[in-house]
Backbone as ProteinMPNN parsed JSONL, in Angstrom:
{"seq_chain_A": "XXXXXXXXXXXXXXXXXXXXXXXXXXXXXXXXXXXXXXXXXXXXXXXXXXXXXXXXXXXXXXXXXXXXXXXXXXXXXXXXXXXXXXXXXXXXXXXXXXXXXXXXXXXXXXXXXXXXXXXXXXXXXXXXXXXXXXXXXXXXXXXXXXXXXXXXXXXX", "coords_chain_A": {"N_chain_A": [[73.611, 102.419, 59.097], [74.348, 99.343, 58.588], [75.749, 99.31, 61.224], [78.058, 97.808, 62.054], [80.999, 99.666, 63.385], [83.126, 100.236, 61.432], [82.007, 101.081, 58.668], [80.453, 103.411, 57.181], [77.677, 106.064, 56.466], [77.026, 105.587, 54.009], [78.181, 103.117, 53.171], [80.501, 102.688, 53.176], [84.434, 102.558, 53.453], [85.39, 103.233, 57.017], [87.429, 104.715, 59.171], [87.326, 104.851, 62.483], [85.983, 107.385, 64.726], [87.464, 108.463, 67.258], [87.662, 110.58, 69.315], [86.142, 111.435, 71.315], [86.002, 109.302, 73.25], [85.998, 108.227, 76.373], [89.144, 107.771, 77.997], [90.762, 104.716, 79.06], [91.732, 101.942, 81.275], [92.119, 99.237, 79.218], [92.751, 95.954, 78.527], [93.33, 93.183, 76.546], [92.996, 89.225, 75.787], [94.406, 86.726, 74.123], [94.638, 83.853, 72.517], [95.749, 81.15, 70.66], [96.426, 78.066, 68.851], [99.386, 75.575, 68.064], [99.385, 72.676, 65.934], [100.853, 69.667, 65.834], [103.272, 67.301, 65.61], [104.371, 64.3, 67.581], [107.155, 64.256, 67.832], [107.732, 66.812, 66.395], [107.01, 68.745, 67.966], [108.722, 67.28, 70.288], [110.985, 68.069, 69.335], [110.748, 71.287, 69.001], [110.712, 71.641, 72.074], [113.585, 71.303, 72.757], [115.357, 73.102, 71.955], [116.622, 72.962, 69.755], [116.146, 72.97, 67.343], [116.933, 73.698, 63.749], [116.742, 76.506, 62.838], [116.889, 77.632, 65.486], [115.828, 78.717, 68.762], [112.313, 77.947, 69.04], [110.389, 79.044, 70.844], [111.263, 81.268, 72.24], [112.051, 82.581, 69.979], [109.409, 83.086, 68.426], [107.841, 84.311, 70.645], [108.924, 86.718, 70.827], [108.444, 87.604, 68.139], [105.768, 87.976, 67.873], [105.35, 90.043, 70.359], [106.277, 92.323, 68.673], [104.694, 92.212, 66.2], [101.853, 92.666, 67.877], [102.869, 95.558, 68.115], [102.905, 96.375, 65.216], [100.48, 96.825, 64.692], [98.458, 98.376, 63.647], [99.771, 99.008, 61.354], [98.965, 96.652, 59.505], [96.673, 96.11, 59.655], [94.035, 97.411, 58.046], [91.995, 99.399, 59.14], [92.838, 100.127, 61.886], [93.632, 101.515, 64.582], [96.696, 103.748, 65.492], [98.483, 102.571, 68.252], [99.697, 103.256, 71.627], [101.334, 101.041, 73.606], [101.054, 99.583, 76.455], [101.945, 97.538, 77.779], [102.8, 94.056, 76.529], [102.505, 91.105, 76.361], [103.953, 87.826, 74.978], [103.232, 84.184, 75.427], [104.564, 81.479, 74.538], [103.665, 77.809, 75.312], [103.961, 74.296, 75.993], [101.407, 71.99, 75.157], [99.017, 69.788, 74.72], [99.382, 67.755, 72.278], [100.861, 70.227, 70.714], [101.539, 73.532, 70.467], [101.179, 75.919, 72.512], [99.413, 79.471, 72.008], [99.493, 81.975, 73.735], [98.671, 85.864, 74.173], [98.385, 88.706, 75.832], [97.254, 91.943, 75.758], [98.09, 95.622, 77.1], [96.351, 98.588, 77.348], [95.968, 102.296, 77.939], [93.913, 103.981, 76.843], [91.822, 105.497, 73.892], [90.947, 102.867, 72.938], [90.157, 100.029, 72.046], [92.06, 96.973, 72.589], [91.723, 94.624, 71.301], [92.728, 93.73, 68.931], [95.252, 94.119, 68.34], [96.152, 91.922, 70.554], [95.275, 89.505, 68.994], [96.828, 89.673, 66.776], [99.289, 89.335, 67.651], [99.018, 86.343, 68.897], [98.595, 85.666, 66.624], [100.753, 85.916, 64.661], [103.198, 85.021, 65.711], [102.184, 82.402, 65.718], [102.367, 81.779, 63.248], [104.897, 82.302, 63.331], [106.217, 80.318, 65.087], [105.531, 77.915, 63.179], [107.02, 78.517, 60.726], [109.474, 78.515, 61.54], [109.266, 75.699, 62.207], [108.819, 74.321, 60.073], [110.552, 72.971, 58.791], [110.854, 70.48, 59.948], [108.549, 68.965, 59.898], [105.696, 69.559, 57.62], [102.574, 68.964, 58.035], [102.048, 70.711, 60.074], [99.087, 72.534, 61.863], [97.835, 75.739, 62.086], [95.609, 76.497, 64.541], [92.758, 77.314, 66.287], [92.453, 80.115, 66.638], [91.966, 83.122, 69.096], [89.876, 85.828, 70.501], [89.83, 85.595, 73.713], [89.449, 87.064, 76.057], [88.272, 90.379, 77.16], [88.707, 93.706, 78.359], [87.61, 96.988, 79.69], [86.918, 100.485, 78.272], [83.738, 101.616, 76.405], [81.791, 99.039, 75.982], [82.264, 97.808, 77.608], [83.333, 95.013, 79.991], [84.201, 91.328, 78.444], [84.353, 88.022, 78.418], [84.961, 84.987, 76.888], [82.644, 82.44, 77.014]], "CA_chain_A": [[73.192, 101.574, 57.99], [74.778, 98.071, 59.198], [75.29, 98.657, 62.668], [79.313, 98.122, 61.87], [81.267, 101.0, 63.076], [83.921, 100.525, 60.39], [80.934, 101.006, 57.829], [79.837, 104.373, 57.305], [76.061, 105.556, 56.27], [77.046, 105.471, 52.399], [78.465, 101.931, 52.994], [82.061, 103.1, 52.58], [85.084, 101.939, 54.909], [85.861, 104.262, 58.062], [88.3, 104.579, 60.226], [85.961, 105.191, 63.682], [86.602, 108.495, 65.437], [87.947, 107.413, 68.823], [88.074, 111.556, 70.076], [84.954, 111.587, 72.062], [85.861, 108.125, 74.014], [86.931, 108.318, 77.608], [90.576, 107.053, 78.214], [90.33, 104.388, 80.051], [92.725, 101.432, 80.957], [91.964, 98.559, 78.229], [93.246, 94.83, 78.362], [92.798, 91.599, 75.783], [93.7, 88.571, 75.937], [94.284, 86.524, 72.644], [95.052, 82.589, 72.19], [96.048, 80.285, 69.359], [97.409, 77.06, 69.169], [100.139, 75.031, 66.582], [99.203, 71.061, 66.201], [102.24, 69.197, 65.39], [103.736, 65.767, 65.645], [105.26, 64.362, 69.095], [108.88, 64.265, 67.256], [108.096, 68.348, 66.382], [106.992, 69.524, 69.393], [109.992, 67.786, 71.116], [112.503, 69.489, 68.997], [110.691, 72.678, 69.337], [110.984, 71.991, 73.204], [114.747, 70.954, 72.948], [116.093, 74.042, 71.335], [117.925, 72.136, 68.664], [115.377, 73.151, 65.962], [117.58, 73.975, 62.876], [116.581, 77.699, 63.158], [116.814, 78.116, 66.719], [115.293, 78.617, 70.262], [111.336, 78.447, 68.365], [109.394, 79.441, 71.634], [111.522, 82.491, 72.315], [111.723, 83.779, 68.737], [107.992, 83.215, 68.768], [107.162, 85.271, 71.747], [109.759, 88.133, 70.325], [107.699, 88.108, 67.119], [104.34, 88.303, 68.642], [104.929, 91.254, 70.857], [106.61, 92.903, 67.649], [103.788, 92.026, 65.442], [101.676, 93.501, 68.485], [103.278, 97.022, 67.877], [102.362, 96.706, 64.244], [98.954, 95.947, 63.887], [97.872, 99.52, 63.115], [100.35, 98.754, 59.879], [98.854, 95.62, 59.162], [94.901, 95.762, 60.071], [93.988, 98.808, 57.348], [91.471, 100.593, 59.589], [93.153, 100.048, 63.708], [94.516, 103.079, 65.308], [97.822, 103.424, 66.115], [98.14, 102.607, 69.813], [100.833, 103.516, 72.574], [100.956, 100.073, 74.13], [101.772, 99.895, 77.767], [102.351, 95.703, 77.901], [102.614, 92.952, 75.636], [103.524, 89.833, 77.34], [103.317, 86.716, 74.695], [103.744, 83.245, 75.997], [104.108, 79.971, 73.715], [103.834, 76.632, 75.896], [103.624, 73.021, 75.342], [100.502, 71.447, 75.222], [98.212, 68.368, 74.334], [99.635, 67.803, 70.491], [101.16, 71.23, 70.221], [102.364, 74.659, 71.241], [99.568, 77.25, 72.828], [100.032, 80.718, 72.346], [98.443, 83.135, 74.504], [98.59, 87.007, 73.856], [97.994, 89.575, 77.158], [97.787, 93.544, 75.593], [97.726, 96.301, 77.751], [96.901, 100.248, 76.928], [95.386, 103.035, 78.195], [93.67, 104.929, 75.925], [90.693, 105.657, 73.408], [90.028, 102.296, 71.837], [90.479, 98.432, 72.883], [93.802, 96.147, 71.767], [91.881, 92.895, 70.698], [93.058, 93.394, 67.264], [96.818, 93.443, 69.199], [96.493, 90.751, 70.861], [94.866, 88.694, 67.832], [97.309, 90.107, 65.861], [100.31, 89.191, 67.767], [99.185, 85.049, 68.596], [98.907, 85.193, 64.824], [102.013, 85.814, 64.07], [103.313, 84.176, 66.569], [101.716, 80.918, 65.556], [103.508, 81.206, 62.25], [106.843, 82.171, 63.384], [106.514, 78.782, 65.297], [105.696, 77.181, 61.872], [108.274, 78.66, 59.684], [110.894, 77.465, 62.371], [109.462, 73.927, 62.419], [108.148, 73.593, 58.891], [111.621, 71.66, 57.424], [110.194, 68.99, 60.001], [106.83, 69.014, 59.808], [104.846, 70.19, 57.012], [101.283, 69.123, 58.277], [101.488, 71.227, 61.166], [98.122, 73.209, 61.511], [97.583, 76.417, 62.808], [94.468, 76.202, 65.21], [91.771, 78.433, 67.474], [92.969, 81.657, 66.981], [90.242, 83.46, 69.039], [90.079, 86.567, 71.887], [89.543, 85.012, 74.916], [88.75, 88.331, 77.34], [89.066, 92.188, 76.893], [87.734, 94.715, 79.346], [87.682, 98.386, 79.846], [86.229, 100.844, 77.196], [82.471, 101.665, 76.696], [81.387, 97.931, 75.797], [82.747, 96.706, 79.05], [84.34, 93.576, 79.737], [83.752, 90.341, 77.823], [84.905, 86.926, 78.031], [84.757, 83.82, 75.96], [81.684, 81.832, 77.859]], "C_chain_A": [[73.302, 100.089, 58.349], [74.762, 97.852, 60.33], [76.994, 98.823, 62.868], [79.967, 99.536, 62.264], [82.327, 100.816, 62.184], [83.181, 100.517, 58.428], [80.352, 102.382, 57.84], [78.529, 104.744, 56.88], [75.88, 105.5, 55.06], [77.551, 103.926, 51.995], [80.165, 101.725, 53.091], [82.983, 102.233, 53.553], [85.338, 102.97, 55.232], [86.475, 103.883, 58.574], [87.223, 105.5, 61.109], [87.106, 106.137, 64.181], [86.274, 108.393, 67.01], [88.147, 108.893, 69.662], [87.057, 111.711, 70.962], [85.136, 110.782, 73.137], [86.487, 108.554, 74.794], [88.032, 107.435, 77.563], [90.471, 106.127, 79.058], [91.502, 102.806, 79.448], [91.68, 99.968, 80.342], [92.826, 97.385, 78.097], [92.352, 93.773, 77.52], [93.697, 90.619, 76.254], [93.377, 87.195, 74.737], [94.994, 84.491, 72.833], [95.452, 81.797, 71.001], [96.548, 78.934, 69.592], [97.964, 76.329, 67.449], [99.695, 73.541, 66.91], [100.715, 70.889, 65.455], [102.417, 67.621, 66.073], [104.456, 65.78, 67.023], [106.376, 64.865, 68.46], [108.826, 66.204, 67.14], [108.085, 69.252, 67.657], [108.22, 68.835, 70.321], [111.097, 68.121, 70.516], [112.089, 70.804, 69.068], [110.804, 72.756, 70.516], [112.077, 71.76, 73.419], [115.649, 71.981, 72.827], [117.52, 73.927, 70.419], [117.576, 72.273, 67.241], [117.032, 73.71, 65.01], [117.819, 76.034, 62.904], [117.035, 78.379, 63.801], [116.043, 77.905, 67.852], [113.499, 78.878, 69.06], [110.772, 79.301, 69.525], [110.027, 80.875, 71.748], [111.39, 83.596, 71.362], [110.231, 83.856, 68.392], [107.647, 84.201, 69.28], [107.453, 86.779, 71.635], [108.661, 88.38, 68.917], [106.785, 88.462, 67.406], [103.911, 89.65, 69.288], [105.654, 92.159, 69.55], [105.751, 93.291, 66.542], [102.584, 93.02, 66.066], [101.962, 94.947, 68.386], [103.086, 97.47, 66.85], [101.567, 96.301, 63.881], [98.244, 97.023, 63.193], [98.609, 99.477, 61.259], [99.816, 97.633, 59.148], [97.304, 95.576, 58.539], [94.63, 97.649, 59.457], [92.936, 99.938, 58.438], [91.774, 100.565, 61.246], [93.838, 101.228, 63.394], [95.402, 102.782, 65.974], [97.99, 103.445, 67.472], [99.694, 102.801, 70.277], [100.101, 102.176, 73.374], [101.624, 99.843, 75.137], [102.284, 98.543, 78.244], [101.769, 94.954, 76.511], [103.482, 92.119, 76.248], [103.006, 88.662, 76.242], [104.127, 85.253, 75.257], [103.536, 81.876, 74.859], [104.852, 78.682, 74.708], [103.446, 75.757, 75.501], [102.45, 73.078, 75.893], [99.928, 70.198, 74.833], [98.626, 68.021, 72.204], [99.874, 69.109, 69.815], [101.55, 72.442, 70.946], [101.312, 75.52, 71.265], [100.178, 78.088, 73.028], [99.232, 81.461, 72.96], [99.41, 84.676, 74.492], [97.98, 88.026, 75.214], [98.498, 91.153, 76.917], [97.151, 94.373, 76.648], [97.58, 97.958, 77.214], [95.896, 100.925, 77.465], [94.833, 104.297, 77.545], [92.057, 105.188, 75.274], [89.693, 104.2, 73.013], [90.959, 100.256, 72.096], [91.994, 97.831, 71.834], [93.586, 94.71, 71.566], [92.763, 92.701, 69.437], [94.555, 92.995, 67.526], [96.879, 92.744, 69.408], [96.204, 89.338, 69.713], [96.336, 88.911, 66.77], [99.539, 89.095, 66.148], [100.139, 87.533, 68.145], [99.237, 84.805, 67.369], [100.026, 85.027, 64.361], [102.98, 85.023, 64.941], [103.254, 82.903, 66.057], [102.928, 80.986, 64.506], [104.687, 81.834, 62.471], [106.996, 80.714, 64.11], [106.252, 77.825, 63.937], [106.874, 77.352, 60.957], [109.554, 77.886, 60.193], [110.546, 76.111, 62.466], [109.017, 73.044, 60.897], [109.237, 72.538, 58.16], [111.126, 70.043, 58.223], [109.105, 68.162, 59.853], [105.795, 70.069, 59.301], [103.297, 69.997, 57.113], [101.413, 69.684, 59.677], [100.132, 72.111, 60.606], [98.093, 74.434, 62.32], [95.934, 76.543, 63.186], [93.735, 77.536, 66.353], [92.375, 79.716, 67.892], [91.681, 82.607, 67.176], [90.841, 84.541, 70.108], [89.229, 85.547, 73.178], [88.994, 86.301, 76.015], [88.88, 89.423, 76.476], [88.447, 92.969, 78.052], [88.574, 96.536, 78.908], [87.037, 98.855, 78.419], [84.666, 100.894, 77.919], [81.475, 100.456, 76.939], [81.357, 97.475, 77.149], [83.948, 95.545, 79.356], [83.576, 92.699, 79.152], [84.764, 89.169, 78.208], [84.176, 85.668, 77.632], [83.687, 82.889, 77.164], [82.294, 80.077, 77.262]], "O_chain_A": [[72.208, 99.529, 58.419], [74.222, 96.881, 60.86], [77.411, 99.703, 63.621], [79.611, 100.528, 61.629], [82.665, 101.998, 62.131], [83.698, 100.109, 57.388], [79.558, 102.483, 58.775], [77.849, 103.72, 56.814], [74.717, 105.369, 54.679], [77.424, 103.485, 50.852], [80.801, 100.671, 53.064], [82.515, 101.38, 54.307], [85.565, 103.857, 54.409], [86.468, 102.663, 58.74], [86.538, 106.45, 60.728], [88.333, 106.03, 64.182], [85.239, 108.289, 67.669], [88.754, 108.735, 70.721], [87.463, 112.636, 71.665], [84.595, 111.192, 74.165], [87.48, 109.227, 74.516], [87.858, 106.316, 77.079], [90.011, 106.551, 80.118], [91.92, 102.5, 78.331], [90.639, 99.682, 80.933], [93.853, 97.671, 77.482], [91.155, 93.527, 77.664], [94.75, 90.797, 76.868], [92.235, 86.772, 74.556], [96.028, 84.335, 73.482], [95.161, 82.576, 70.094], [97.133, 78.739, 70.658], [97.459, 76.395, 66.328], [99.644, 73.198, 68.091], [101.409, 71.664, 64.797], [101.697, 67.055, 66.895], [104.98, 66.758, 67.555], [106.547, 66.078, 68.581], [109.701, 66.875, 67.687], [108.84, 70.102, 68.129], [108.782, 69.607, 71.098], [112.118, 68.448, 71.12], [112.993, 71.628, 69.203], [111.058, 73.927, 70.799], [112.192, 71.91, 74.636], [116.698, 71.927, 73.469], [118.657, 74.395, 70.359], [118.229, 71.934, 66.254], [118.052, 74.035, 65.617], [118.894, 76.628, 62.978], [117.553, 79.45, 63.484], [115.532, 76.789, 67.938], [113.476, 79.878, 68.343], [110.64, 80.475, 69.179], [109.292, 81.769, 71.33], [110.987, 84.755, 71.468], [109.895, 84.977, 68.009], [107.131, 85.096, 68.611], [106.785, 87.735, 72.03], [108.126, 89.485, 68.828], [106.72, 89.678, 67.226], [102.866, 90.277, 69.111], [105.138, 93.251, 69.787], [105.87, 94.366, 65.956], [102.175, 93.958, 65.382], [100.966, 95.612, 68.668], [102.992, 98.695, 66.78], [101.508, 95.515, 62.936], [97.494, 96.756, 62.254], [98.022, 99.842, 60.24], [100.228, 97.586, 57.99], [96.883, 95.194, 57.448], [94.876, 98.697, 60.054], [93.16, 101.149, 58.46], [90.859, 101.022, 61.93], [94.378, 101.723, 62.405], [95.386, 101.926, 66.858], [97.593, 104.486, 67.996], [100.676, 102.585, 69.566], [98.917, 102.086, 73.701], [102.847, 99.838, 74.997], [103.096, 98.546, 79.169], [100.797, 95.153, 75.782], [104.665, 92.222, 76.572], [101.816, 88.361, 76.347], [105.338, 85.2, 75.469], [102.444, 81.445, 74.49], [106.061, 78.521, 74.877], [102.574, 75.853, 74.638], [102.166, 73.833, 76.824], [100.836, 69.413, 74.562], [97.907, 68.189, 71.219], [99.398, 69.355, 68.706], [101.906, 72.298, 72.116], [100.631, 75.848, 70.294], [101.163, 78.127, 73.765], [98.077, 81.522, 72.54], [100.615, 84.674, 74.744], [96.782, 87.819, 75.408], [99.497, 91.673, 77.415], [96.038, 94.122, 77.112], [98.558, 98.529, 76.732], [94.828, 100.321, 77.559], [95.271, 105.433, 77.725], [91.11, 105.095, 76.054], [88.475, 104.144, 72.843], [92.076, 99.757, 72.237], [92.592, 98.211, 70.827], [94.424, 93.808, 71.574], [93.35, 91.679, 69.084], [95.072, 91.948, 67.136], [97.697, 92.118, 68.735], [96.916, 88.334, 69.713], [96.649, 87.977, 66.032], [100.417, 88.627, 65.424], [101.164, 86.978, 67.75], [99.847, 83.832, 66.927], [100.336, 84.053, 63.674], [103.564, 84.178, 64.261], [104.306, 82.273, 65.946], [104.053, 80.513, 64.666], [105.517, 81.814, 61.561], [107.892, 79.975, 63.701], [107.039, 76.884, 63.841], [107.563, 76.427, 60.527], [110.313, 77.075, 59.662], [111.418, 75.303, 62.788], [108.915, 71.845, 60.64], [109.007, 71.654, 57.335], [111.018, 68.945, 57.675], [108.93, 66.95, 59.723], [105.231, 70.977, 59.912], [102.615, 70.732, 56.399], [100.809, 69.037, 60.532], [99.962, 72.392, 59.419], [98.377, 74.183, 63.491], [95.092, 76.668, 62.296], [94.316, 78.417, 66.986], [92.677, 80.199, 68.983], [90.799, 82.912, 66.373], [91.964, 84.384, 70.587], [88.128, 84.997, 73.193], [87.99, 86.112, 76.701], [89.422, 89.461, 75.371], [87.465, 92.441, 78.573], [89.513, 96.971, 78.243], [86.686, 98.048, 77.558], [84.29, 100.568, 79.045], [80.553, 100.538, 77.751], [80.45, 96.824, 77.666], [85.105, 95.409, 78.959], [82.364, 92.912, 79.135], [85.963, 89.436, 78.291], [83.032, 85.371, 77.974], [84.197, 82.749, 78.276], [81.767, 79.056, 77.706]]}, "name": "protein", "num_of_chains": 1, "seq": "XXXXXXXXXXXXXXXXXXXXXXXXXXXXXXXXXXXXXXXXXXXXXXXXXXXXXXXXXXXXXXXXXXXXXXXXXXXXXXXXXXXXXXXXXXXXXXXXXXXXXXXXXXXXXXXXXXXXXXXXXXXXXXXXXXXXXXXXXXXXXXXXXXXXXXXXXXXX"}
């Protein structure tokens, strides 16, 4: 009808049946970034924030968030996920998160990796918001994926 596979031919929502698909090994790779003030970003690089260490509890939320995206994202399939590596580093007016899922299975892990710079981003906000309430969360996008029937893709 649409074209959508989470769209069935009555219009409805589906969960897509992933038993037919060859197994096959399946990587994304997911970005985001936080804007913030010099003064925030160097107490989030000092580890003096009020909170805590932000970048570490960041990177712990992220791959955590990662493991529940099938709980989160109403029609993803629960995945056995063989890596989640997230990284939050300084950057040009802020903290970049990048997202790297790995699994071998029926059905790709963008939504993982999207799932886990997301959260991510705002666990670095919540920990810096008593200093800086115009931070923004920014370009939360997939950057690659490969394996699967589609192929590979990346961001041109």
């Amino acid at each position: 009808m649409t074209g959508l596979t989470h769209i069935d031919e009555t219009g409805r929502a589906n969960m897509v049946d992933v038993s037919d698909k060859a197994v096959t090994t399946r990587e994304a790779l997911a970005e985001g970034f936080v804007r913030m003030s010099p003064a925030t970003l160097a107490l989030a690089l000092s580890g003096d924030a009020k909170k805590g260490d932000v970048r570490g509890t960041a990177e712990i939320a992220g791959i955590m968030a990662a493991k529940k995206t099938a709980d989160l994202i109403p029609l993803c399939h629960p995945l056995a996920l063989s890596k989640v590596e997230v990284r939050v580093e300084p950057g040009e007016g802020g903290l970049s998160v990048t997202a790297r899922v790995r699994t071998t299975g029926q059905t790709g892990v963008e939504m993982e990796a999207l799932t886990a710079v997301s959260v991510a981003c705002l666990t670095v906000y919540d920990m810096l918001k008593a200093a800086d309430k115009a931070m923004t969360i920014e370009v939360v996008r997939l950057m690659k994926k490969s394996g699967g029937k589609s192929g590979d893709w990346t961001r041109p």
